[in-house]
C-alpha positions as CSV (number, residue, x, y, z in Angstrom):
1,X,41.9,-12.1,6.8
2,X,44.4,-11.7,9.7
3,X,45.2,-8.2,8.5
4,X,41.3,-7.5,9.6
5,X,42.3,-7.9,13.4
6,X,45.7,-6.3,13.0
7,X,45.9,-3.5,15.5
8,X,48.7,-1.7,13.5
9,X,46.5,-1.6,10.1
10,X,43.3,0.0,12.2
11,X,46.0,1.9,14.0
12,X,47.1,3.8,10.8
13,X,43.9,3.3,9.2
14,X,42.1,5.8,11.9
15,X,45.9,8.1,11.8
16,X,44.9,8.6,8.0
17,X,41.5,9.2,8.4
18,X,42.5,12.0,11.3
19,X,45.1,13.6,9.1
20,X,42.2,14.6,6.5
21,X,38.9,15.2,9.0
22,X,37.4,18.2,7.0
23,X,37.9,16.1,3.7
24,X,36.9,12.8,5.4
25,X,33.6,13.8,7.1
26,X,32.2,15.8,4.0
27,X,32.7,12.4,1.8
28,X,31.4,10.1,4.1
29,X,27.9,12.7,4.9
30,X,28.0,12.2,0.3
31,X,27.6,8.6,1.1
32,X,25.3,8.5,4.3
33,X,23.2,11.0,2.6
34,X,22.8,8.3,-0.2
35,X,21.6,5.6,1.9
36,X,19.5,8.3,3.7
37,X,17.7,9.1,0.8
38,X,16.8,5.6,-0.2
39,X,15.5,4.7,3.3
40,X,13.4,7.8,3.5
41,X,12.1,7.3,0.1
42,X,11.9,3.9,-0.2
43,X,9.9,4.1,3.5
44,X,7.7,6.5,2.6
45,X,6.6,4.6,-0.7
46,X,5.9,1.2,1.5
47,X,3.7,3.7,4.4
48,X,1.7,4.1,1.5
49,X,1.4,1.0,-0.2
50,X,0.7,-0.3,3.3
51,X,-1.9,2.5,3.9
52,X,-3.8,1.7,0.8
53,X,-3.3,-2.1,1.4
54,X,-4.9,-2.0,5.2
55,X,-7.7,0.5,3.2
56,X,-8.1,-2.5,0.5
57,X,-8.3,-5.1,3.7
58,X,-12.1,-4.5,3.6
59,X,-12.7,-5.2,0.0
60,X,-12.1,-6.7,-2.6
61,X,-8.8,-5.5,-4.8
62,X,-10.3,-6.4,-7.8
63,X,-13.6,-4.9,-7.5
64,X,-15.8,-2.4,-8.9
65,X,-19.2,-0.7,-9.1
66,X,-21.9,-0.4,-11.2
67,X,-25.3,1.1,-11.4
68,X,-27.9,2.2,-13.9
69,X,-28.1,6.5,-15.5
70,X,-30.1,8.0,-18.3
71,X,-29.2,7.0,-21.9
72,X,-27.6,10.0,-24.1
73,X,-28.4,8.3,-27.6
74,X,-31.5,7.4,-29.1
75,X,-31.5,3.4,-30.0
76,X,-34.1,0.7,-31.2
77,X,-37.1,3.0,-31.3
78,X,-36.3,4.5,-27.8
79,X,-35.6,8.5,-27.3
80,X,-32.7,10.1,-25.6
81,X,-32.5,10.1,-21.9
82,X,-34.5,6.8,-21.2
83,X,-34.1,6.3,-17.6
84,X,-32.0,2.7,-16.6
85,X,-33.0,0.1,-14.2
86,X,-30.9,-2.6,-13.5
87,X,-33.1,-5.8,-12.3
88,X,-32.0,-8.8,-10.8
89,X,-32.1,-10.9,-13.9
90,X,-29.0,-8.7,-14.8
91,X,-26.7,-10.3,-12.2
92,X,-27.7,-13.7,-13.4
93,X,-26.7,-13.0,-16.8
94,X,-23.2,-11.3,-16.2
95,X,-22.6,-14.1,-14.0
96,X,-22.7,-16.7,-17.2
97,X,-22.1,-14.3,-19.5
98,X,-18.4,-13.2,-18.1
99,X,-16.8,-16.2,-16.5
100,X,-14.0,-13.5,-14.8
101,X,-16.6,-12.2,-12.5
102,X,-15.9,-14.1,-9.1
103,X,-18.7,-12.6,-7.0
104,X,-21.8,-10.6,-8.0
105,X,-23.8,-8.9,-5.5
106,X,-27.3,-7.0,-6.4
107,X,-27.5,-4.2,-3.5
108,X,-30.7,-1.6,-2.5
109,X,-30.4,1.3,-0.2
110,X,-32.2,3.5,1.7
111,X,-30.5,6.6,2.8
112,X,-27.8,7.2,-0.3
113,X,-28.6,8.2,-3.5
114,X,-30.8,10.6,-3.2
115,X,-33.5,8.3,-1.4
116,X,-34.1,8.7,2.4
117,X,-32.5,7.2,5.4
118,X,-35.0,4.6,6.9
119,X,-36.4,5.3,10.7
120,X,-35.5,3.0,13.1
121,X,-36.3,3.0,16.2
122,X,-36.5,0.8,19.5
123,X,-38.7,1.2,22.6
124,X,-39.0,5.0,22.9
125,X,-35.7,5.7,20.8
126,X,-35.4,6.7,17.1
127,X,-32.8,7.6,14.2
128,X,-32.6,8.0,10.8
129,X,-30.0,5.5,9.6
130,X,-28.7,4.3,6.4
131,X,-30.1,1.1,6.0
132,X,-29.2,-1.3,3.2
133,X,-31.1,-4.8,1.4
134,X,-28.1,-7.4,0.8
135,X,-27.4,-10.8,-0.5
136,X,-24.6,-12.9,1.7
137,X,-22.4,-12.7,-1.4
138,X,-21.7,-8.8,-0.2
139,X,-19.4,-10.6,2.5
140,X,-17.2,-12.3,-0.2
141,X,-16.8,-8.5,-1.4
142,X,-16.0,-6.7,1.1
143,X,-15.8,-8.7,4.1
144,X,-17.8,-7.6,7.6
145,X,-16.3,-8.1,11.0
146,X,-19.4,-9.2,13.3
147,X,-19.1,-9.2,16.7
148,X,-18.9,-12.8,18.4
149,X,-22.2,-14.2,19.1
150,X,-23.3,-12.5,15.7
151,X,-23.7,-13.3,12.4
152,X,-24.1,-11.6,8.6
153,X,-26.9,-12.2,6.6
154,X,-27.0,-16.1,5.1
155,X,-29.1,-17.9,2.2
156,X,-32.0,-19.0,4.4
157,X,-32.7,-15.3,5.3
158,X,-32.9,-14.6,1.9
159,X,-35.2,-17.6,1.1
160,X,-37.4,-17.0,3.8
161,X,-36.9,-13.2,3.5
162,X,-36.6,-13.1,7.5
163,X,-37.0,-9.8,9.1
164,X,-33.5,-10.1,10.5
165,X,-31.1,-6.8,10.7
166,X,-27.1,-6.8,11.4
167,X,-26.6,-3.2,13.0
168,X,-23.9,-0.8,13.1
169,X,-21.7,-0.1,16.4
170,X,-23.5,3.5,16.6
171,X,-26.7,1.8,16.1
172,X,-26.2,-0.2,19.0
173,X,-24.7,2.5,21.0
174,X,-27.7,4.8,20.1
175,X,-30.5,2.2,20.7
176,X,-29.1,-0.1,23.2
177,X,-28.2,-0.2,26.9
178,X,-24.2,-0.1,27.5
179,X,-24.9,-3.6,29.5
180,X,-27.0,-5.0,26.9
181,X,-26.9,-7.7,24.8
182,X,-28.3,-6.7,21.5
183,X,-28.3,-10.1,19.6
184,X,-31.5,-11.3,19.6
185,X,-32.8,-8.0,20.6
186,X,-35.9,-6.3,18.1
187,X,-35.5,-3.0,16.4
188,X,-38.6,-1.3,14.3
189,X,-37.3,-0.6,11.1
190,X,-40.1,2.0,9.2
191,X,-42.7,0.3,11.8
192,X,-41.6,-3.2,11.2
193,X,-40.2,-5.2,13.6
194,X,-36.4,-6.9,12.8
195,X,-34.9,-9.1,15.2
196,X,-30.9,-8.5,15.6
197,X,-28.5,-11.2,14.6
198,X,-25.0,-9.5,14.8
199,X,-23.1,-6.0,14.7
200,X,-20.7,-4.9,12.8
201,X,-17.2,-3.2,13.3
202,X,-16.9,0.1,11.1
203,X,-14.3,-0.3,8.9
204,X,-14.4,2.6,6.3
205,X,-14.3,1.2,2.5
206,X,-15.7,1.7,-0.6
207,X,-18.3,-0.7,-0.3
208,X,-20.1,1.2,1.8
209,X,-20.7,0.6,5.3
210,X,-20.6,3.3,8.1
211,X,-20.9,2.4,11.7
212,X,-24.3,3.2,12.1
213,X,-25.6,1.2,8.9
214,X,-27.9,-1.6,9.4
215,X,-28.1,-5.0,6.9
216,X,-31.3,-7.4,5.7
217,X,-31.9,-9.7,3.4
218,X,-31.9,-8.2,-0.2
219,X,-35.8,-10.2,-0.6
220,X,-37.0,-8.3,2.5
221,X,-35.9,-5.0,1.8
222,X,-37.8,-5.7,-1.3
223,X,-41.1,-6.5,0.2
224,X,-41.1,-3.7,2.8
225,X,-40.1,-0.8,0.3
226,X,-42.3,-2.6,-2.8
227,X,-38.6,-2.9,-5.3
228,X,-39.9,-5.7,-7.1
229,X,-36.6,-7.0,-9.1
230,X,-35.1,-3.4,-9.1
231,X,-31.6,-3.1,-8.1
232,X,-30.1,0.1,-6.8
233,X,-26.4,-0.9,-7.9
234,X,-24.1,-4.3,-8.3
235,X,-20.9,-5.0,-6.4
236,X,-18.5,-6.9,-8.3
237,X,-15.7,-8.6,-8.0
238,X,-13.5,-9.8,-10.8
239,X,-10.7,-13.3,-10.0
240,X,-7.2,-11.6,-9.3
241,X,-5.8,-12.7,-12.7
242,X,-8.3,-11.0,-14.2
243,X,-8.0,-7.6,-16.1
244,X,-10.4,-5.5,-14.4
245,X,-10.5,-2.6,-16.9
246,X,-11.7,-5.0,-19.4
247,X,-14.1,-7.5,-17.4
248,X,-15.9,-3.2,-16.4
249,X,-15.6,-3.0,-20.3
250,X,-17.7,-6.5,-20.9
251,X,-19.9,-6.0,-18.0
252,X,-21.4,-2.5,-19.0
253,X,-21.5,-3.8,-22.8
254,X,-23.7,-6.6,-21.6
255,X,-26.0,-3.9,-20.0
256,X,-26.5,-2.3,-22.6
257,X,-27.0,-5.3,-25.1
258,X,-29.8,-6.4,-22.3
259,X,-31.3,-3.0,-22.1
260,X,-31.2,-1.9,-25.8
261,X,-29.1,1.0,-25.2
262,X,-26.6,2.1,-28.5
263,X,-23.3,0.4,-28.2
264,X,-21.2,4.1,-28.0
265,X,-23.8,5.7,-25.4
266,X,-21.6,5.5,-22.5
267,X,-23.5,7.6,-20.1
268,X,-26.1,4.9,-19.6
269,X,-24.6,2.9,-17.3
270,X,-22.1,4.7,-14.4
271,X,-19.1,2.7,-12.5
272,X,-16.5,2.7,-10.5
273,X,-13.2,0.8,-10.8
274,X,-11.8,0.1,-7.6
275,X,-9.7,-2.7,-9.1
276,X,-8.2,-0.2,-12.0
277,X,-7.4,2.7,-8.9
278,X,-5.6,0.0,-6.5
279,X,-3.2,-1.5,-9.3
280,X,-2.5,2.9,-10.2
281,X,-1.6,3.3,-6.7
282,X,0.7,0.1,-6.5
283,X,1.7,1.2,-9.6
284,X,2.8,4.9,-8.0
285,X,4.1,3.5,-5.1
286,X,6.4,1.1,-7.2
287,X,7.9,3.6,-9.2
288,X,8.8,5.6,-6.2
289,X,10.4,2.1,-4.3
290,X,12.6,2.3,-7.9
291,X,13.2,6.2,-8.4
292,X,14.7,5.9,-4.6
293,X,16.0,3.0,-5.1
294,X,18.4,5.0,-8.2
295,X,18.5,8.1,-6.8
296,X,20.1,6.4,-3.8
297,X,22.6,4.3,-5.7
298,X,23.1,6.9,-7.6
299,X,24.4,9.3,-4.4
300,X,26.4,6.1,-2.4
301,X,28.2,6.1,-6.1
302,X,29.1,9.4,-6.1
303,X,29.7,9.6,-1.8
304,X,31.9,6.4,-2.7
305,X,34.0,8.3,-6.0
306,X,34.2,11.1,-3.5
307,X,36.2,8.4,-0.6
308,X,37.9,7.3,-3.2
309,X,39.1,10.6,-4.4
310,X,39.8,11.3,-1.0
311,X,42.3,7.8,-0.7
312,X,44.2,8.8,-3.7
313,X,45.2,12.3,-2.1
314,X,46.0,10.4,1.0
315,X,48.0,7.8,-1.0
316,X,50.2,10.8,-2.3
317,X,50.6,12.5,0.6
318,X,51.5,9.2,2.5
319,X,54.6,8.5,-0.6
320,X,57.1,8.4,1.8
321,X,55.7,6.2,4.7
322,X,54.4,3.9,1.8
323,X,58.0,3.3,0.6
324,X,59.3,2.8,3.5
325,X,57.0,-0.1,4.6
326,X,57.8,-1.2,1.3
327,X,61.9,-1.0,2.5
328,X,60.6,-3.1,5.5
329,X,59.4,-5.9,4.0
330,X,55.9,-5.0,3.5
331,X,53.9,-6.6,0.5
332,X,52.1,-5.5,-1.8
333,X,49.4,-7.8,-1.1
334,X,49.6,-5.8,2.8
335,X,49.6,-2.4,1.6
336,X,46.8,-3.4,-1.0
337,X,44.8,-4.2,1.7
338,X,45.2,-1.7,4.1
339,X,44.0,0.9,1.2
340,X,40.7,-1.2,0.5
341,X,40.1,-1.9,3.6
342,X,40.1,1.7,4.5
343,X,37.3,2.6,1.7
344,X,35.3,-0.2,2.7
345,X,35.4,1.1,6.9
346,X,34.7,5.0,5.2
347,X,31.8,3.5,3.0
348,X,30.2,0.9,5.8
349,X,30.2,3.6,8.9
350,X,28.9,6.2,6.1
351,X,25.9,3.8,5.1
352,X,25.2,3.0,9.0
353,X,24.9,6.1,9.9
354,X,22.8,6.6,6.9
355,X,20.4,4.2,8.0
356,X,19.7,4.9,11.4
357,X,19.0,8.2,10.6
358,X,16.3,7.2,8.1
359,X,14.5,4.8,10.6
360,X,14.2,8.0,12.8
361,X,13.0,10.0,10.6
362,X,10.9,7.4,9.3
363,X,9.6,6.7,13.1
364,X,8.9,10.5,13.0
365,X,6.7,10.2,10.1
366,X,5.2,7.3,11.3
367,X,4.3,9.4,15.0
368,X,3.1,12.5,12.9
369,X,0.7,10.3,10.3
370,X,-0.8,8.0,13.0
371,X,-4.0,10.1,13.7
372,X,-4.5,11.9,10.3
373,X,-7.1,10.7,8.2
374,X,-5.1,9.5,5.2
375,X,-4.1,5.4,3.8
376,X,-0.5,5.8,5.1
377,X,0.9,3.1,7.5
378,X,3.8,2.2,9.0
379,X,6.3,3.0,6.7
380,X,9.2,1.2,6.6
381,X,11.8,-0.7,4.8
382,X,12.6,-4.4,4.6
383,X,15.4,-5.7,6.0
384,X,16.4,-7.4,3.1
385,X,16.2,-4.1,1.5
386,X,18.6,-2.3,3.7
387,X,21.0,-5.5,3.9
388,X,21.2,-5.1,0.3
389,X,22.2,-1.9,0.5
390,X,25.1,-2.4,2.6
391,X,26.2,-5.7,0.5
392,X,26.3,-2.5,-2.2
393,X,27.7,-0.1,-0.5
394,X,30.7,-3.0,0.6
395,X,31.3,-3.8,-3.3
396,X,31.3,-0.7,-4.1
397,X,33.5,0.7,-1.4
398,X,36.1,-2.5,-2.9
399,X,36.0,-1.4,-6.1
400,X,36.8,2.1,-5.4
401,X,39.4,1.2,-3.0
402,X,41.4,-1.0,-5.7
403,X,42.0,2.2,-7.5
404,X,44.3,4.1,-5.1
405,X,45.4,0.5,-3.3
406,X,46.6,-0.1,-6.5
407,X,48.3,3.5,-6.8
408,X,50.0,2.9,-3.2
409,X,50.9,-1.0,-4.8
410,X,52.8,0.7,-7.8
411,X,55.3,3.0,-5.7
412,X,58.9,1.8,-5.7
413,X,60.8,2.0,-2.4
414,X,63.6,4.2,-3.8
415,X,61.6,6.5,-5.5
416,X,59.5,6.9,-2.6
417,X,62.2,7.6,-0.5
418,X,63.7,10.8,-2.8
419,X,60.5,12.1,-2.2
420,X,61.0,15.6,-0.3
């Protein structure tokens, strides 16, 4: 290793590398384009894994959606077009019946689907507002961030079907003083009175949930709109080991068994997978990690043939000197060394290069994508990730350099020296 601190090797090292600058600096961009590429790409991926992971934060990976149509196919006595109803029973029974299910929440709504918002108002304000009937299992779901001092809706309120609401932060903002407390505080919801227990941070997510939305029990919402056992749609989520395309698959088949609908009608019963669309965008987002990760091997390869190329001119136009070192007394182990350890400088100062100008431009995405509305965050690439690059790049930069190290290695001194 003393050959490493040697200021005659670096000394001719940096005289070589000066003798062929043009040459020199368009094979080392080959390589720090390489590494570029795979930093870019390989950040750009992770932004939006991450983007789609901070999205996913607020519910459940593996869950999905699933509410009640209009049958296309005539079945057991029962005509085409037979409207659906999902009841509560139903949750009960794909609870037993499909032992991946996790959690299974029944969920009503006023203010989506077609029905009307619900007016709520306080003293002598009022607003329309989306306002939804829950069970506390909607938490295990797609979890809620209440305020301190607040809390979601539990199993008492359902028991007792308490007129008890959990408000959004517009709501609060709308029907509240800015210096008042609104836990504990009573809102009229459609002329009832609710007492506040918590509010809830907006976080945007596909269960639902917009910052002016306001929560009850599931059993009070069903006395003060008259639902009986109707249920506007279930939220469901399936254990992470579990496939999710086929627990929608046994769910919906169950529906249909418990409804009497025809096995192939598959318009009666409408979901959505949000389980099946995650693992597609992991999916997409790994397969761009790995098409980056061989495009950019694939250009340090040929940035590294191109040093090495580049070595092997310089080994024949450097005949002369070689054989004379050689007369000197210089091993072969010496000028072996000297040749590698000059591909290895090229390749590492290439792939540094390489790499800070993808974190920049990586920073630069990351300034520009900050405010737009779209899951992309932070993209970046693990430092294990780029330190296995250069551990690469080095091996690589070895291998190559053996070639013309072994090309100098093989010149005899008197041959060298007849060279004009």
């Amino acid at each position: 290793m003393r050959f490493l601190f040697d200021r005659n090797t670096w000394q001719e090292i940096f005289g070589s590398i000066s003798k062929n600058k043009t040459r020199t600096v368009i094979t080392v961009i080959g390589v720090l384009w390489g590494i570029f590429i795979y930093i870019a790409l390989s950040g750009a991926a992770k932004g939006m894994d991450n983007g789609f992971e901070s999205m996913f934060e607020t519910i459940a990976k593996n869950s999905m959606f699933v509410w009640a149509q209009s049958t296309s196919m005539p079945y057991e006595g029962f005509k085409t077009g037979r409207q659906m109803q999902l009841k509560l029973g139903d949750a009960t029974m794909i609870e037993n019946r499909i032992p991946q299910v996790e959690f299974i929440a029944p969920r009503n709504v006023m203010g989506f689907f077609g029905s009307p918002p619900a007016t709520i108002g306080r003293k002598n304000k009022t607003g329309s507002y989306t306002l939804y009937g829950d069970f506390p299992e909607f938490t295990k779901i797609a979890p809620k961030k209440i305020y301190d001092g607040g809390r979601f809706i539990n199993d008492e309120d359902i028991e007792q079907a308490r007129k008890v609401a959990v408000i959004g932060e517009r709501t609060q903002t709308e029907l509240f003083e800015s210096d008042e407390d609104p836990i504990g505080g009573y809102i009229k919801v459609d002329g009832v009175f609710f007492q506040v227990i918590g509010v809830h941070k907006f976080e945007q997510s596909g269960g639902f949930g917009g910052d002016g939305d306001i929560f009850i029990p599931f059993s009070t919402f069903k006395k003060l709109y008259n639902t009986g056992d109707n249920v506007g749609w279930f939220s469901i989520a399936a254990y992470d080991d579990a496939d999710v395309v086929a627990v929608e698959r046994n769910i919906k088949n169950l529906l249909k068994n418990i409804h009497s609908v025809h096995p192939d009608d598959d318009r009666a019963f409408g979901s959505f997978n949000l389980g099946e669309q995650f693992n597609k965008i992991v999916g997409f987002a790994d397969g761009i990690t790995f098409l980056s990760l061989v495009v950019g091997i694939a250009t340090i390869l040929a940035g590294v043939i191109g040093i090495g190329n580049i070595l092997l001119i310089s080994v024949k136009e450097r005949t002369k000197e070689l054989g004379v070192r050689r007369a000197l007394g210089a091993t072969p182990a010496e000028v072996r060394n000297q040749i590698i350890l000059e591909s290895v400088f090229l390749t590492v100062i290439a792939g540094i290069m390489g790499i800070i100008i993808g974190a920049a431009t990586l920073s630069m995405i990351n300034s520009f994508t900050e405010d737009i509305d779209f899951p992309y965050t932070n993209p970046t690439v693990p430092i294990p990730y780029v330190l296995g690059a250069l551990v690469i790049m080095v091996v690589l930069g070895t291998l190559i350099g053996l070639i013309p190290a072994q090309r100098a290695v093989s010149i005899k001194p008197i041959d060298a020296l007849r060279e004009e």
